[in-house]
DOTI-447508 format. One record per residue (C-alpha): x, y, z; residue in three letters; residue number from 0. Coordinates in nm, 4 decimals, decimal comma. Each point is the difference from the previous one (the first is absolute). Layout:
# DOTI-447508
X:Y:Z:ALA:NUM .
...
# end
This chain:
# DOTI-447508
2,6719:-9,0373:3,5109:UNK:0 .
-0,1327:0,3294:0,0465:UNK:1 .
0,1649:0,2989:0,2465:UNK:2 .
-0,1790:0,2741:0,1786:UNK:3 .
0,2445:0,2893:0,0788:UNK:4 .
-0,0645:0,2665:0,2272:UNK:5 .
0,1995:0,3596:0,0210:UNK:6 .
0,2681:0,0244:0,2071:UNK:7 .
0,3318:0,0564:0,1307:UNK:8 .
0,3033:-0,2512:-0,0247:UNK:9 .
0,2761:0,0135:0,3081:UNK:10 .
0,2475:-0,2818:0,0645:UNK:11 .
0,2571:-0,2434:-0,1952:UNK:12 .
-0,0400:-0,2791:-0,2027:UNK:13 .
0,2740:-0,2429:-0,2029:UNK:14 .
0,0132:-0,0181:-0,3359:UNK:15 .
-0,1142:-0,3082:-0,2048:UNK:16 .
0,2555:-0,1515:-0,2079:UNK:17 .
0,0771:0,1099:-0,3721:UNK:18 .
-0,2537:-0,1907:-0,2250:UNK:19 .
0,3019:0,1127:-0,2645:UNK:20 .
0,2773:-0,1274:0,1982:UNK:21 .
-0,2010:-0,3078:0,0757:UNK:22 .
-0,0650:-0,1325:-0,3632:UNK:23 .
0,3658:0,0545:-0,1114:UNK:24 .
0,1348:-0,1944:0,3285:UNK:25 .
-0,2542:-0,3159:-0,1058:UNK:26 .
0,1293:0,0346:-0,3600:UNK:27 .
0,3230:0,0122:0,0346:UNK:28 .
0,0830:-0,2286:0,2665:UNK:29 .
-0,2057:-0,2364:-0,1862:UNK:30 .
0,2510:0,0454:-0,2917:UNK:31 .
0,3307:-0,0085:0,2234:UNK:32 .
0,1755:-0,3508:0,0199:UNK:33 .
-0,0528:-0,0376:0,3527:UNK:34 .
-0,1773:0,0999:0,3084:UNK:35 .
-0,1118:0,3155:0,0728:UNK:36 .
-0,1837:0,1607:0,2786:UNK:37 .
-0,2282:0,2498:-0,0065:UNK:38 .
-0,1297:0,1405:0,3289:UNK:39 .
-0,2753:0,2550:0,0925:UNK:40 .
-0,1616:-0,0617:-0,3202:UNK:41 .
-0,3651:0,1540:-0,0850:UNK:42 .
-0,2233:-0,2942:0,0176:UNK:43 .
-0,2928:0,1642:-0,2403:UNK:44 .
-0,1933:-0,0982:-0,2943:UNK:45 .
0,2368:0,1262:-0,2758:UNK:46 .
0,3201:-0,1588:0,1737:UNK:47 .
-0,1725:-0,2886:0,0843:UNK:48 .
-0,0797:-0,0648:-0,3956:UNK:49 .
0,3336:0,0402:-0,0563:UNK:50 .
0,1769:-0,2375:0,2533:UNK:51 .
-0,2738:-0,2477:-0,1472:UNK:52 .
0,1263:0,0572:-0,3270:UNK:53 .
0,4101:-0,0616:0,0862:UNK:54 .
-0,1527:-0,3345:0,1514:UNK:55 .
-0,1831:-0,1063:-0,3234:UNK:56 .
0,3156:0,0905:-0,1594:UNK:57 .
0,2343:-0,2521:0,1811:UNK:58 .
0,1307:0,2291:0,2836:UNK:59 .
-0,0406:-0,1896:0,4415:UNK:60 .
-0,1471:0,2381:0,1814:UNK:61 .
-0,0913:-0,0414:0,3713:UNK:62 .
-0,1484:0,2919:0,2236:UNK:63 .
0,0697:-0,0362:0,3877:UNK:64 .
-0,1572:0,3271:0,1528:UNK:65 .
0,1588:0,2717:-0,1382:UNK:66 .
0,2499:-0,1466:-0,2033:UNK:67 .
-0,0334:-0,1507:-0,3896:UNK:68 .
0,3049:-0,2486:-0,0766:UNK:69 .
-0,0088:-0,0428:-0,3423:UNK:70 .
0,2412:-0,2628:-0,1811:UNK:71 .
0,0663:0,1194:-0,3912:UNK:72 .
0,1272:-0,0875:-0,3256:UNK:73 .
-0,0905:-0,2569:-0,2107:UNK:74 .
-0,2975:0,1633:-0,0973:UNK:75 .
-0,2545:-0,1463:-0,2452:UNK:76 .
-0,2993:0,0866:-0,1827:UNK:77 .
-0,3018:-0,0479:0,2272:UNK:78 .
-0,2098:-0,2567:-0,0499:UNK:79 .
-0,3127:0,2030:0,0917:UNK:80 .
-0,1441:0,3114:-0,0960:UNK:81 .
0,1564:0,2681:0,2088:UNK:82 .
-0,3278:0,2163:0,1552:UNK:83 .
0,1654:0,3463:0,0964:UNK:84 .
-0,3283:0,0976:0,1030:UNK:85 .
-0,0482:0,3733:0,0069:UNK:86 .
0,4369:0,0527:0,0177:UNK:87 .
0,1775:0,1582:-0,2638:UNK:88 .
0,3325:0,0281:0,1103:UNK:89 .
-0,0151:-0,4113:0,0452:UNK:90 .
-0,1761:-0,0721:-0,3641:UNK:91 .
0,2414:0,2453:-0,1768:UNK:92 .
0,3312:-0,0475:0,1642:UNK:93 .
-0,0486:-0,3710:0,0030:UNK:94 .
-0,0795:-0,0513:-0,3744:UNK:95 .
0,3931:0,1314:-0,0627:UNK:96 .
0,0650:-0,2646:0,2447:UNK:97 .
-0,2371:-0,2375:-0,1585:UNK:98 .
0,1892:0,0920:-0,3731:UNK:99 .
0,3040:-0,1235:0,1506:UNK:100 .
-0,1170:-0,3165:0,0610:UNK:101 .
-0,0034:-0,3679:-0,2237:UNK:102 .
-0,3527:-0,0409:-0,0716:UNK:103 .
-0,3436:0,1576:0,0678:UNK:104 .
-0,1238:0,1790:0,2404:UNK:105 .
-0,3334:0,1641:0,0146:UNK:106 .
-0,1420:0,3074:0,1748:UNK:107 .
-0,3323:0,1703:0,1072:UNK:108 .
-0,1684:0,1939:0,2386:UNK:109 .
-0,3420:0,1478:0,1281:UNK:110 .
-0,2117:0,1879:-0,2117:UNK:111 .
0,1607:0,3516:0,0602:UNK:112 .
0,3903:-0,1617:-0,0570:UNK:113 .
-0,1653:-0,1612:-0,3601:UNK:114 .
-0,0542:0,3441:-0,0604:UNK:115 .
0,3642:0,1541:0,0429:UNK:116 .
0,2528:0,0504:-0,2975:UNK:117 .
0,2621:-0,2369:-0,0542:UNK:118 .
0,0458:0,0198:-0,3797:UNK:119 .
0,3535:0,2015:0,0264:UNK:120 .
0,1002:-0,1986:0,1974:UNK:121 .
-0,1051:-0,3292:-0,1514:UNK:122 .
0,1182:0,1242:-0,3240:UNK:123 .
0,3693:0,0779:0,1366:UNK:124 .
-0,0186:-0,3892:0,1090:UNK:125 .
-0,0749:-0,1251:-0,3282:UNK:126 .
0,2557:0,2274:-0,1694:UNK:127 .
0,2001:-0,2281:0,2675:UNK:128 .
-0,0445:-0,2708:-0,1517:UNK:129 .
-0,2870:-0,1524:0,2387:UNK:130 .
-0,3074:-0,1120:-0,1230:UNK:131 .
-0,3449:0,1847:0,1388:UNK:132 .
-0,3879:-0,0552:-0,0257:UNK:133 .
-0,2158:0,2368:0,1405:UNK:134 .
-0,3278:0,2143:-0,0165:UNK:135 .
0,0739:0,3066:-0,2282:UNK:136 .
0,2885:0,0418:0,2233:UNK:137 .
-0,1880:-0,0480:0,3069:UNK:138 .
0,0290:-0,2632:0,2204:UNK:139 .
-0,0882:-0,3095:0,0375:UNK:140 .
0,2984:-0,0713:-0,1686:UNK:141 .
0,2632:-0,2582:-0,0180:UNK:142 .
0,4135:0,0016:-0,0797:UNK:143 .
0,2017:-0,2368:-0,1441:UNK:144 .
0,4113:0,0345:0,0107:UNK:145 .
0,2630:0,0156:0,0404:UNK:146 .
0,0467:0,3472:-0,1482:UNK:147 .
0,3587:-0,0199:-0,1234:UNK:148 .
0,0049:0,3566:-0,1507:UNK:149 .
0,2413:0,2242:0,1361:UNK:150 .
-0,1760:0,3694:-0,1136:UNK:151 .
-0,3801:0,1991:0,0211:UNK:152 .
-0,1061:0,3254:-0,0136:UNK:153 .
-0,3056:0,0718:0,1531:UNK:154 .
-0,2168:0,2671:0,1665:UNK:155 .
0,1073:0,1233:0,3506:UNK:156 .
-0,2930:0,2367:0,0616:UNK:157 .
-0,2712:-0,2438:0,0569:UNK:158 .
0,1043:-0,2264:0,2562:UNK:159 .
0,3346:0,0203:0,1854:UNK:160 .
-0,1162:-0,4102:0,0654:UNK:161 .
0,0583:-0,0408:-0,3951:UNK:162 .
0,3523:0,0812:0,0915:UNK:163 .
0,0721:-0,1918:0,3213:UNK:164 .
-0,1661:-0,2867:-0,1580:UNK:165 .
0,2704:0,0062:-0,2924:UNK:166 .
0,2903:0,0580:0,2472:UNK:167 .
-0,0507:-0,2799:0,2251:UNK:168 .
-0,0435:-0,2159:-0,2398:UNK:169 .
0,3031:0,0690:-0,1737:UNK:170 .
0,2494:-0,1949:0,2027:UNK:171 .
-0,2078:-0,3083:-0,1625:UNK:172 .
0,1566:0,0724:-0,3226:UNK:173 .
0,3338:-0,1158:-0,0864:UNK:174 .
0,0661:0,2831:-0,1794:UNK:175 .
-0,0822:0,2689:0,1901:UNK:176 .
-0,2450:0,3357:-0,0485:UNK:177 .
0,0212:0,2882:-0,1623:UNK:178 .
-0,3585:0,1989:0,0488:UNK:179 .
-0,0434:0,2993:-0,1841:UNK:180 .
-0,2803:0,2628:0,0979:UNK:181 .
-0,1697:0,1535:-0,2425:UNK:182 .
-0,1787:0,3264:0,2266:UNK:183 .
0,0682:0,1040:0,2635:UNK:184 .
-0,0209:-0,2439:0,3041:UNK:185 .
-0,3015:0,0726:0,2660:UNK:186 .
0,0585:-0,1175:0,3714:UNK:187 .
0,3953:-0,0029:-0,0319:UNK:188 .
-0,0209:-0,0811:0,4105:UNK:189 .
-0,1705:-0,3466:-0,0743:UNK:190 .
0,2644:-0,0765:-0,2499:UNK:191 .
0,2829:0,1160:0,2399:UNK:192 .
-0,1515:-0,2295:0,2943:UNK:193 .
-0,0108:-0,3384:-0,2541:UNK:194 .
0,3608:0,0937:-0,0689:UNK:195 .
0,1130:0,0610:0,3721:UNK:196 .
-0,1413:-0,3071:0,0574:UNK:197 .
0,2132:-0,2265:-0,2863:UNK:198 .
0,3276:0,1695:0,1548:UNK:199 .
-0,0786:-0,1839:0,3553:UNK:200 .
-0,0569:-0,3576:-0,2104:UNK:201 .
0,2813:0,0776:-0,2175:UNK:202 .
-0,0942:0,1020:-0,3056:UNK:203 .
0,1459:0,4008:-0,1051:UNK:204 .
-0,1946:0,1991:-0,2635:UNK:205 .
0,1828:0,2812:-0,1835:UNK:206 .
-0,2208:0,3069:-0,1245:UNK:207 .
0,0328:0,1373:-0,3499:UNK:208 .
-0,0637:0,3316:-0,1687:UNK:209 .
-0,3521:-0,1603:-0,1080:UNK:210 .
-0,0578:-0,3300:0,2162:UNK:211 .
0,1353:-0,2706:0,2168:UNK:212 .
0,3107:-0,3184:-0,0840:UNK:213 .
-0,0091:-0,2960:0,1625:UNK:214 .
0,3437:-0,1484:-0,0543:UNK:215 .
0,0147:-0,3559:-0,1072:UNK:216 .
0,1245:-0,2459:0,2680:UNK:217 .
-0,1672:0,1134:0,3019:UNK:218 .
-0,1980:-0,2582:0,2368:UNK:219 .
-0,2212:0,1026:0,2820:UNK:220 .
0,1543:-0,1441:0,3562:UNK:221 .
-0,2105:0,0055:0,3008:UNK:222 .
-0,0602:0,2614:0,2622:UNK:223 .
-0,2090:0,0809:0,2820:UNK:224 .
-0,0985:0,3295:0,1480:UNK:225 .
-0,2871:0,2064:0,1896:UNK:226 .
-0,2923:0,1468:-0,2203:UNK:227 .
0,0161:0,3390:0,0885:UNK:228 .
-0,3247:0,2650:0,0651:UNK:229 .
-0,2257:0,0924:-0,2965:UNK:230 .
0,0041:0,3773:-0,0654:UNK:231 .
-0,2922:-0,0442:-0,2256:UNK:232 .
-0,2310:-0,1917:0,2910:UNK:233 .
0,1635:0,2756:0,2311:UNK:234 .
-0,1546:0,2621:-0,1748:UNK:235 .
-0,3473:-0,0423:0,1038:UNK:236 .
0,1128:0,0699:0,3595:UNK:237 .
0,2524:0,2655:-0,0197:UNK:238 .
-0,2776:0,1940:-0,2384:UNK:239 .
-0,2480:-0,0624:0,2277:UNK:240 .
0,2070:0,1468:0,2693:UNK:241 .
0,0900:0,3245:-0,2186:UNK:242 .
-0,3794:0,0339:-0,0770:UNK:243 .
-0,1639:-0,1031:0,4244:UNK:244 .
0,2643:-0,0299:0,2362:UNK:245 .
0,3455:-0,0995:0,0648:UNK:246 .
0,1193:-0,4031:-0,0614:UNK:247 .
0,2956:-0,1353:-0,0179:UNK:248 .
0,0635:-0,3253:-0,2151:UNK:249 .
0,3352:-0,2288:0,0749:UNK:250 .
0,1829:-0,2426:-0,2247:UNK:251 .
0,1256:0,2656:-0,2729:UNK:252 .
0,3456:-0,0259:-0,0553:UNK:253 .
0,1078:0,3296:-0,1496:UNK:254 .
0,2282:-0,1228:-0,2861:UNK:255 .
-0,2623:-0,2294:-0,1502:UNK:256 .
-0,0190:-0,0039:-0,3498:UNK:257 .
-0,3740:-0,0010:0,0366:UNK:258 .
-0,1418:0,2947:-0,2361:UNK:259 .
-0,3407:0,0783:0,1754:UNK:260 .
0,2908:0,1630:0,2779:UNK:261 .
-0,0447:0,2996:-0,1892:UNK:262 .
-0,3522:0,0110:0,2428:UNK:263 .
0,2239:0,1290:0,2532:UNK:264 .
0,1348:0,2924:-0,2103:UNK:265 .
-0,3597:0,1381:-0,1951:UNK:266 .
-0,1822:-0,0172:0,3747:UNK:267 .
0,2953:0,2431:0,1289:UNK:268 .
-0,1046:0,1935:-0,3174:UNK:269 .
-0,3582:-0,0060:0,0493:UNK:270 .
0,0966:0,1772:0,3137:UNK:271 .
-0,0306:-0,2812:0,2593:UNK:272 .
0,2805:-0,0618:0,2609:UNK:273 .
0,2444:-0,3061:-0,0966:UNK:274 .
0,2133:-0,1145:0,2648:UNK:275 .
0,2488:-0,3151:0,0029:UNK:276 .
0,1656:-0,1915:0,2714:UNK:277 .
0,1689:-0,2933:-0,1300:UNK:278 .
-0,2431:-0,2372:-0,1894:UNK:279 .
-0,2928:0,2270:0,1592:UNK:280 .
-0,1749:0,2680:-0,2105:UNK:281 .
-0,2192:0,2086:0,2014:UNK:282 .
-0,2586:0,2207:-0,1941:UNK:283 .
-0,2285:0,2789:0,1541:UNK:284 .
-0,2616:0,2352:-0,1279:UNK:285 .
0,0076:0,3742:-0,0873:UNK:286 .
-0,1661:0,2033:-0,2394:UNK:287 .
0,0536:-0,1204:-0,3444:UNK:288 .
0,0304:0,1397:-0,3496:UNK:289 .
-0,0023:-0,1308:-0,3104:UNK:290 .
0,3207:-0,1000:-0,1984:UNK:291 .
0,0456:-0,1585:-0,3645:UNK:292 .
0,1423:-0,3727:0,0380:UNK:293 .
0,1460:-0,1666:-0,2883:UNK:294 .
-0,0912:-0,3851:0,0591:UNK:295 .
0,2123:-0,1630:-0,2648:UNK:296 .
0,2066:-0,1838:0,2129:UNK:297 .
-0,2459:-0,0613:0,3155:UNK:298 .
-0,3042:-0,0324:-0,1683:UNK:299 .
-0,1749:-0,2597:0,2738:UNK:300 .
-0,0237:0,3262:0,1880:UNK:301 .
-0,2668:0,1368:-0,1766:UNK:302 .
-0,3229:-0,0718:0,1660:UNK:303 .
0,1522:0,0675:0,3507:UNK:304 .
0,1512:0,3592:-0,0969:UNK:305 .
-0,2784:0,0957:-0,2304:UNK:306 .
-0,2033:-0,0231:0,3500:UNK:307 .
0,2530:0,2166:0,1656:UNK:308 .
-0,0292:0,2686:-0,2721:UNK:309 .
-0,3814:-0,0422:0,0534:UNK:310 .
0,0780:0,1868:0,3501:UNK:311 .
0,2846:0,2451:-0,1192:UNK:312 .
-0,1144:0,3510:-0,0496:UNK:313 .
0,0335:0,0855:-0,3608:UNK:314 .
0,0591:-0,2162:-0,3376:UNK:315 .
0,1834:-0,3057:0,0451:UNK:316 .
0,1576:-0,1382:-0,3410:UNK:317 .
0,1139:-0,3814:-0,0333:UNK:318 .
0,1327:-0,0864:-0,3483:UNK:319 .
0,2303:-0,2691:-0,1500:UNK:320 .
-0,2095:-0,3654:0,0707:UNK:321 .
-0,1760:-0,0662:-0,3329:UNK:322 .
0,0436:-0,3443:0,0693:UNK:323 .
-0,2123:-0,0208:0,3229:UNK:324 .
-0,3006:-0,0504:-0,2387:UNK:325 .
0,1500:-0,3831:-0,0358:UNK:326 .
-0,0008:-0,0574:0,4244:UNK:327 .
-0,2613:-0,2295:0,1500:UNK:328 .
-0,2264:0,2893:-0,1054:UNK:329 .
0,0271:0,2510:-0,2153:UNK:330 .
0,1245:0,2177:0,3028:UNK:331 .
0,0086:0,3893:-0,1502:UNK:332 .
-0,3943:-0,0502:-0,0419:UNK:333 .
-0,0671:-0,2287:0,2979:UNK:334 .
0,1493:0,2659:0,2113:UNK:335 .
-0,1315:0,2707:-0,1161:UNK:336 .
-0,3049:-0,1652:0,0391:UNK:337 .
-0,0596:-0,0767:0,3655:UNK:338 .
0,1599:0,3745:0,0543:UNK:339 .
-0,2502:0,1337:-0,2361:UNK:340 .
-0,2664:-0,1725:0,2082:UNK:341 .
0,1409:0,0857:0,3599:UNK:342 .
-0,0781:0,3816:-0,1545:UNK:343 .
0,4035:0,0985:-0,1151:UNK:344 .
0,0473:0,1689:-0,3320:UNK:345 .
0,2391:-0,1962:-0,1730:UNK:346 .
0,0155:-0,0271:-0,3834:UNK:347 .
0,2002:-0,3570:-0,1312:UNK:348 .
0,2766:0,0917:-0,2844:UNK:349 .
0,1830:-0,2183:-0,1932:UNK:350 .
0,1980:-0,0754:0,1909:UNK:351 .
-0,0500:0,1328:0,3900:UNK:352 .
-0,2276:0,2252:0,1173:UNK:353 .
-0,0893:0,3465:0,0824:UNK:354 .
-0,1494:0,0841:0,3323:UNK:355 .
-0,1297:0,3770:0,1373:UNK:356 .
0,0097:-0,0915:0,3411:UNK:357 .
-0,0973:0,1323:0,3536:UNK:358 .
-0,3919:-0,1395:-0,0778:UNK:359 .
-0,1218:-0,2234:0,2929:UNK:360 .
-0,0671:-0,3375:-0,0506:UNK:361 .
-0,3268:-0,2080:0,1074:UNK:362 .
-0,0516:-0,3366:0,0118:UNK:363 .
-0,0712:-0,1936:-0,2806:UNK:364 .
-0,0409:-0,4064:-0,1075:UNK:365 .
0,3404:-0,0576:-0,2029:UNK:366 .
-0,0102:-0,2314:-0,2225:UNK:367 .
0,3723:-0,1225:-0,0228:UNK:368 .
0,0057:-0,2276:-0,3034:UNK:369 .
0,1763:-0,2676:0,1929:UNK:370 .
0,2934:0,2000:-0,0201:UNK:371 .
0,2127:-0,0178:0,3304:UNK:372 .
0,1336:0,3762:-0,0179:UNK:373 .
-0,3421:0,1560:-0,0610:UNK:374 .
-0,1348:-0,1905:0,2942:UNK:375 .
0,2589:0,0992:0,2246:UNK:376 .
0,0524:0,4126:-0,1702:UNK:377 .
-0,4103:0,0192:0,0768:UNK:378 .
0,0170:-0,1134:0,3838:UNK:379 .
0,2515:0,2845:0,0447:UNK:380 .
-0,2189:0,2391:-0,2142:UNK:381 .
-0,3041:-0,0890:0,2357:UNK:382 .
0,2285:0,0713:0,3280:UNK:383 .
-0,0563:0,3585:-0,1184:UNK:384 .
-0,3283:0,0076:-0,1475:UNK:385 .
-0,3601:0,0698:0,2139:UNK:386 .
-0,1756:-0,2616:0,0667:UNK:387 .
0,0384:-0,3362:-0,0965:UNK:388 .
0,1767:-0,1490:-0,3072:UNK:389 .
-0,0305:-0,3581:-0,0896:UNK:390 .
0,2403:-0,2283:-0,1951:UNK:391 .
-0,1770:-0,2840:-0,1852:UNK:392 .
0,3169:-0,2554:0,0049:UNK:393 .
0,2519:0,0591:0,2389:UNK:394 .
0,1411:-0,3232:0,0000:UNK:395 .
0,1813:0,0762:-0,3190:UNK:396 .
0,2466:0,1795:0,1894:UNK:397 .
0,1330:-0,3533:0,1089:UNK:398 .
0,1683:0,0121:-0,3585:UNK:399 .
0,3133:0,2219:0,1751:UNK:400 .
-0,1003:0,1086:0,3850:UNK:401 .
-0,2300:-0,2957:0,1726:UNK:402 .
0,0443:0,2086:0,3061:UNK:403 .
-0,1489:0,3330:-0,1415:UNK:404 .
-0,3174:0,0241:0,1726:UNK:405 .
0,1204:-0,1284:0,3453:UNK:406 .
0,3216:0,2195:-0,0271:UNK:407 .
-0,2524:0,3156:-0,0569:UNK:408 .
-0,2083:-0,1338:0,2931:UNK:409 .
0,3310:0,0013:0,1896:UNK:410 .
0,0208:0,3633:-0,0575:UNK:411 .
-0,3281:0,1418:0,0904:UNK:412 .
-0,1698:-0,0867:-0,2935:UNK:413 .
-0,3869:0,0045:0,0291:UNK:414 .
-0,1285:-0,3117:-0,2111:UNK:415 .
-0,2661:-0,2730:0,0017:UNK:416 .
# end
């Protein structure tokens, strides 16, 4: 579905979707508690939809009244079905540890743009396991067939911190235990952190070494329930927009969150916007902006949303440190640059980020987003600042993680059609 945005202001408040993160651990590991475990507030998108598909093919009750998930766990089994994860990596990756744990086989695919993702490190760390895995030169569709009984791996932690979440809630499967050794350094540490905040409340404790994660042997996931808290990395769209047109405020963000796209709040303040917060409130307004250097390492879904931002700050704007966005639902250091490039900004892609001279205006362009939800959504707040009209040729995508994207930014002024 195609979007027509118009420039404009933004002025008023909006709440905060829930955490697509938050969401797909709660689904996993309440499926894998012995038990009954609620999960309220949940975000009912594509990607966490896939997923609380997939605990069901795997064994787990679920039942969704409103805005509550009861899921019933343990006992899981390998599905009987192919698992479609559609276009979600966090679900395909993180659920193939699961998956390893498992008697039997279980296979896995996805659309065209998943099939296209890396999974070989991690696949290779489950064999090493002791599982047994088919796939497509490491792609997937895939399948897994365990138990994996081993009770070591090393394997890469700068590709995908869902490699290592993946091998760490599986773990608890093995009788044995986990020892996982990294062998670089380990990219996203924030996503890690979350999947292991998350075992603590069902149970299971994880101890950090000088190069990895144990899993102590004896540990069983017991049920939980608890509130899905508000999604930093959704929330960015807004609170940008607002340092860039206006002044919003977005609800729902509880300031101790693991979550590490919260690190929005502090490079906006450093951009030169004004960052205000009242409880789980973050207010954001616009002033005059420079440009800043932003290492990305550990935040690196905020790319396309802050590389518009620098687009607007007077002088050069350097984001480094998120190599591995070239494996997201697009290759995102080119597919932003891109539609910025188009919409008249003079931004160069680098290996890994970007470098922006900034304080160009913007005009409107057709952005082509890839299907990628984080393009679509960075390029409607691009075009709230750009002359004339800017079109996005598939909105919709934005369902993936924040369903209410365009009627939130119609809440708050913004001009679409």
């Amino acid at each position: 579905m195609k979007l027509t945005v118009y420039p404009g202001n933004l002025h008023g408040s909006v709440h905060a979707p829930p955490s697509k993160s938050h969401t797909h651990r709660a689904y996993m590991l309440a499926a894998l508690a012995e038990g009954t475990s609620r999960v309220q507030s949940p975000l009912f998108g594509e990607d966490t939809n896939a997923t609380l598909d997939a605990v069901q093919a795997l064994g787990a009750e679920v039942e969704v009244s409103g805005d509550t998930v009861t899921i019933r766990g343990g006992n899981l089994r390998a599905a009987a079905d192919v698992i479609d994860c559609k276009n979600s990596g966090s679900s395909i990756r993180m659920l193939a540890g699961i998956a390893a744990g498992l008697a039997g086989k279980t296979a896995f695919t996805g659309d065209d743009s998943l099939c296209k993702r890396p999974m070989l490190p991690l696949l290779s760390a489950l064999e090493a396991l002791g599982a047994e895995v088919e796939s497509n030169n490491g792609c997937a569709p895939f399948s897994i067939t365990g138990p994996a009984a081993g009770d070591e791996v090393a394997i890469q932690g700068d590709i995908s911190s869902q490699f290592i979440s993946a091998l760490l809630l599986g773990a608890p499967l093995s009788p044995s235990g986990r020892t996982i050794r990294l062998t670089t350094e380990l990219a996203s540490r924030p996503y890690v952190n979350m999947t292991i905040s998350a075992m603590k409340k069902h149970g299971v404790e994880v101890l950090e070494t000088d190069d990895g994660f144990v899993v102590p042997a004896g540990q069983h996931y017991t049920p939980a329930d608890g509130i899905v808290s508000g999604d930093y990395s959704s929330a960015a769209f807004i609170l940008a927009a607002g340092a860039l047109t206006g002044k919003v405020t977005v609800t729902g963000l509880e300031e101790h969150d693991p979550q590490g796209d919260k690190a929005v709040l502090d490079i906006l303040a450093r951009f030169g916007a004004k960052v205000s917060r009242t409880g789980d409130a973050v207010t954001v307004e616009c002033r005059k902006l420079s440009g800043i250097e932003v290492d990305l390492s550990d935040a690196p879904d905020l790319f396309p949303i802050i590389a518009v931002v620098g687009c607007a700050a007077e002088g050069t704007t350097r984001l480094f440190g998120a190599a591995h966005l070239a494996f997201k639902e697009s290759n995102r250091l080119q597919t932003t640059a891109a539609f910025l490039s188009a919409m008249g900004a003079d931004i160069t892609a680098t290996e890994d980020g970007c470098i922006i001279r900034g304080g160009r205006p913007l005009h409107g362009a057709e952005i082509e987003t890839k299907g990628d939800h984080r393009i679509a959504m960075a390029g409607a707040v691009a075009a709230l600042t750009a002359e004339g009209k800017t079109i996005i040729d598939d909105i919709s995508c934005a369902d993936v993680s924040y369903p209410a994207f365009v009627s939130d930014l119609r809440k708050l002024g913004g001009n679409t059609a």
